[in-house]
Steps between C-alpha positions, in 0.01 A plus 500: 500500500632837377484802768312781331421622907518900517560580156290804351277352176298767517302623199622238318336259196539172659178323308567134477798407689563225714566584890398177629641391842759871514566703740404860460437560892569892487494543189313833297218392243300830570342595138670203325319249274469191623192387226522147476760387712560211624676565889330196668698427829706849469588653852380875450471513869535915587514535090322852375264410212313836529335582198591178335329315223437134596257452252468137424804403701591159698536594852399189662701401803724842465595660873357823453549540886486880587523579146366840338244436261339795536327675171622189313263348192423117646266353214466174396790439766569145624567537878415174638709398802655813518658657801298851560564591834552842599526596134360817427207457241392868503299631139608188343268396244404171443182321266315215563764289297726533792593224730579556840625236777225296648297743771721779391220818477722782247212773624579458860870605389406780289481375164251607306298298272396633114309394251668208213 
């Protein structure tokens, strides 16, 4: 496993890559596109995502612990078995194609559902 942790990727086109299983713990994603990525199992614990796309994104077991999703675009976003706690979910938009852990409730958090 590459370290990515801590390294600024912000604003950056990163549509379609592989982070599967890295470590970007730290690391800056605010404003960067992450359509269609697949970053099951990534450690984004304390990672800012504000503003990010994850539109249509594989998320699913990621540790998003105490990460900064706030603002970011969360549709048709896989994030089944993902770590969410104490990340910060405030104005994030997500649709009904979303997939949140089991018993996870995005509106308690601050997200904000919109129409598909």
């Amino acid at each position: 496993m590459s370290k990515l942790r801590g390294l600024d990727l912000s604003t950056l086109d990163l549509s379609g890559r592989n982070f599967s299983d890295e470590n970007l713990s730290g690391a800056n994603l605010s404003g960067a596109n992450l359509s269609e990525v697949e970053i099951a199992g990534a450690n984004l614990k304390n990672a800012d995502l504000t503003e990010a796309n994850l539109y249509d994104a594989d998320f699913s077991e990621a540790n998003l612990e105490d990460a900064n999703l706030q603002g970011a675009m969360i549709e048709w976003t896989l994030l089944s078995n993902a770590n969410l706690s104490g990340a910060n979910l405030e104005d994030a938009k997500y649709n009904s194609g979303t997939i949140w852990p089991e018993g996870f409730n995005p509106k308690e958090h601050g997200a904000i559902l919109i129409e598909d």
